[in-house]
VOPAGU-2260 file (C-alpha; in pm, 1 decimal, decimal comma):
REM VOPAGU-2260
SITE   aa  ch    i         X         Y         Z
SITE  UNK   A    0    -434,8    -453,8     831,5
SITE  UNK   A    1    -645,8    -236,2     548,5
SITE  UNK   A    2    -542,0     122,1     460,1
SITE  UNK   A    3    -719,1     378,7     257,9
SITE  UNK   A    4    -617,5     492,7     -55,1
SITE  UNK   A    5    -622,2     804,9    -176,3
SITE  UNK   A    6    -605,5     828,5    -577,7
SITE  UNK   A    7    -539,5    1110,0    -765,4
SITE  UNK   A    8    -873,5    1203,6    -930,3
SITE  UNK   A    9    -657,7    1471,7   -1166,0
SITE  UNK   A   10    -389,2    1221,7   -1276,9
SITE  UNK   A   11    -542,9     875,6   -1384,7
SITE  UNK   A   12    -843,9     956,8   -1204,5
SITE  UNK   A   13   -1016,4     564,8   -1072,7
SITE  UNK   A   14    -902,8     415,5   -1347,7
SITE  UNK   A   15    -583,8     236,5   -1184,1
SITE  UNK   A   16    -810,8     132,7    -939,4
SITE  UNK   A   17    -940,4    -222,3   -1006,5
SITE  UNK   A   18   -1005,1    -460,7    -713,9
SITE  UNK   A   19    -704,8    -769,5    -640,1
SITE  UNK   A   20    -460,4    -492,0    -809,1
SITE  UNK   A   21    -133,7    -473,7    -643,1
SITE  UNK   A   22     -36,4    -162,0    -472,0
SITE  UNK   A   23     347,6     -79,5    -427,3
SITE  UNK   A   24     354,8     155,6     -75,5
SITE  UNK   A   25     657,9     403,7     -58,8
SITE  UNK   A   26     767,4     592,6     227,8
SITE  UNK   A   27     871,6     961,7     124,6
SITE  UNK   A   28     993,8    1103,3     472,0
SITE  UNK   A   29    1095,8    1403,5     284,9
SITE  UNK   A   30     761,5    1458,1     176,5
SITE  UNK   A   31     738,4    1865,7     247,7
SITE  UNK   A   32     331,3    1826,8     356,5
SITE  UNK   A   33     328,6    1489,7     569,8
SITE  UNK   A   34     667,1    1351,7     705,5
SITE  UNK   A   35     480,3    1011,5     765,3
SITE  UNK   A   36     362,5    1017,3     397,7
SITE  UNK   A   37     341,0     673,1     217,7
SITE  UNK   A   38     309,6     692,1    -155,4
SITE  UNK   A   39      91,6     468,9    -377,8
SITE  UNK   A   40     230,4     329,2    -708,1
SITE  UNK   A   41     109,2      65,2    -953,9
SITE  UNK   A   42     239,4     -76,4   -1242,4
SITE  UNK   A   43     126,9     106,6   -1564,6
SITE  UNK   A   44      30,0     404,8   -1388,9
SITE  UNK   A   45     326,3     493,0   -1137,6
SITE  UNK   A   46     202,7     697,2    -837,8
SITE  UNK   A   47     -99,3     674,7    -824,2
SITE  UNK   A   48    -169,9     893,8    -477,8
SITE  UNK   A   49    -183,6     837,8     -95,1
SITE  UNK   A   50    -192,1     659,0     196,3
SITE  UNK   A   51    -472,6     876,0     350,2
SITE  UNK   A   52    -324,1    1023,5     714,3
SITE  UNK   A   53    -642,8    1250,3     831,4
SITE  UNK   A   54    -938,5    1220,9    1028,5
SITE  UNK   A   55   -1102,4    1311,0     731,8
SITE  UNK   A   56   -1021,9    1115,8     484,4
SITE  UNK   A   57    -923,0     774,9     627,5
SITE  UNK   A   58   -1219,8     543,4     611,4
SITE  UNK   A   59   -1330,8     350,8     941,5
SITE  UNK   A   60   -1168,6      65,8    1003,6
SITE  UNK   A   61    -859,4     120,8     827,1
SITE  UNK   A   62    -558,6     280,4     908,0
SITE  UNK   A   63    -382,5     569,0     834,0
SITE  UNK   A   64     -47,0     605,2     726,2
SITE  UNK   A   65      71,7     754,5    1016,2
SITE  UNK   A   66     -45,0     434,1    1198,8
SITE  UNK   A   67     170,8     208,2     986,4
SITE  UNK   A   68     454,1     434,0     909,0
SITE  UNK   A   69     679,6     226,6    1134,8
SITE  UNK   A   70     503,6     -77,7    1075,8
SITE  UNK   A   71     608,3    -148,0     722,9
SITE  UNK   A   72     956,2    -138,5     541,1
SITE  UNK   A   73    1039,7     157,3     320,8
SITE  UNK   A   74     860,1      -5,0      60,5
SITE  UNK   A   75     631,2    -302,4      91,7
SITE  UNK   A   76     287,7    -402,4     -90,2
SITE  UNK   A   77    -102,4    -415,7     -55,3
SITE  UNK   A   78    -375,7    -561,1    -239,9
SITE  UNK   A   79    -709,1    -361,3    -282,6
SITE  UNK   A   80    -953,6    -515,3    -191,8
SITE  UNK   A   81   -1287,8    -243,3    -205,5
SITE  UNK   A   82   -1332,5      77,5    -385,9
SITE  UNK   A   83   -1524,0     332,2    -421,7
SITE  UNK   A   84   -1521,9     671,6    -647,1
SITE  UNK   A   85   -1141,8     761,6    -601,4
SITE  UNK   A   86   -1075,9     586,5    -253,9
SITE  UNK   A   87    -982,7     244,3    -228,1
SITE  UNK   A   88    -912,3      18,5      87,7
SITE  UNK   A   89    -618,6    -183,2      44,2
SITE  UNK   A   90    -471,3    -487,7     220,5
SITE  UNK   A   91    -107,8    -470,6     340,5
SITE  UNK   A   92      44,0    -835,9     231,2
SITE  UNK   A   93     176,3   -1069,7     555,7
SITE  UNK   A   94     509,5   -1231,0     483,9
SITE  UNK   A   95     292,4   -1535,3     333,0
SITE  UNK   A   96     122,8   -1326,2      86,1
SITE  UNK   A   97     481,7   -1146,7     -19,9
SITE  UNK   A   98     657,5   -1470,4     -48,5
SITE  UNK   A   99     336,4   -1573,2    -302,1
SITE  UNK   A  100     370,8   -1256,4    -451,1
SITE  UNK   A  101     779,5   -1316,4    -548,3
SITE  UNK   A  102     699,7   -1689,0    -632,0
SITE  UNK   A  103     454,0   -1600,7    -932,4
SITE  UNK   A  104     635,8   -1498,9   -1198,1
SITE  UNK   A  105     320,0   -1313,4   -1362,4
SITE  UNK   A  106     282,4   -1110,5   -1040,6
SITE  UNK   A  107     302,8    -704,5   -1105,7
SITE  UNK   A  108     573,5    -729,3    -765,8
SITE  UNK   A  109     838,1    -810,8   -1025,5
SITE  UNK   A  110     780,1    -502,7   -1194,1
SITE  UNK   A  111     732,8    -301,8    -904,0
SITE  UNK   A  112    1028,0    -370,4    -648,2
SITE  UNK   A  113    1349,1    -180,3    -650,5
SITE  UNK   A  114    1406,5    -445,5    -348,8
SITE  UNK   A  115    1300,1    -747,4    -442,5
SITE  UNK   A  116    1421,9   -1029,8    -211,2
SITE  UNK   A  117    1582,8    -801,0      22,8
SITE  UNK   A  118    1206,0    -658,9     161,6
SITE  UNK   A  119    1246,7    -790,6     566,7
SITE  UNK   A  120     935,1    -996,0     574,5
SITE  UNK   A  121    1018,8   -1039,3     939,2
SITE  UNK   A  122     998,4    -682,6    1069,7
SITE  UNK   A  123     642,3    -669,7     894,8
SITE  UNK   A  124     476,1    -956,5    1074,5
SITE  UNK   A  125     673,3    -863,7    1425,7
SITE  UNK   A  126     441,0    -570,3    1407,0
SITE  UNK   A  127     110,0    -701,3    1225,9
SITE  UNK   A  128     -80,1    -994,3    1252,5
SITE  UNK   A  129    -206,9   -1055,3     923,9
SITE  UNK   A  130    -590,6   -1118,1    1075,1
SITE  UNK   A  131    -730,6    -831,3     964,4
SITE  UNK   A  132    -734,2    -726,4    1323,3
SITE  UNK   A  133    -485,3    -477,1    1323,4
């Protein structure tokens, strides 16, 4: 499943945006704009922007965050994977690629999760299928 990121081109501008980076995803239903709003943050650079949720800016073949809202746990993690200018498209871990994550001590996951270990790894892959398909 691949989502389109939205960076802040006034904050850090592209900078935080380096391909195989990891990508914390927040959930900020009190979010006065967009109550299915999904924050970006990386290590480093803290939020870095958005999960894009319009027509206009979510690129074809990804997903917006109102499509994965109640897909993904109130935090969970993606890995980008293409970018361009100040969008990226990211790739939202399976369980697999979470458990690797939590395994490597060097990972940026440690540094990242106010939940780590207690992230239900389950409830993600009940509702994605890791393929790419999604």
């Amino acid at each position: 499943m691949y989502i389109t990121i939205q960076s802040f081109n006034n904050m850090h501008g592209s900078k935080p945006l380096k391909l195989e980076r990891l990508v914390k995803l927040v959930k900020e239903p009190d979010n006065k704009y967009d109550t299915e709003a999904i924050a970006c943050e990386m290590r480093y650079f803290g939020k870095i922007g958005y999960v894009a949720n319009s027509t206009n800016t979510v690129v074809m073949g990804s997903m917006s965050s109102g499509r994965i809202y109640d897909k993904i746990n109130d935090e969970y993690f993606a890995r980008i994977k293409f970018i361009t200018g100040s969008i990226a498209l990211a790739k939202i871990l399976t369980s697999d690629e979470y458990v690797a994550e939590v395994e490597n001590p060097e990972s940026d996951i440690h540094y990242l999760s106010d939940n780590l270990g207690k992230i239900d790894v389950d409830f993600v892959d009940k509702n994605y299928k890791g393929d790419g398909s999604d």
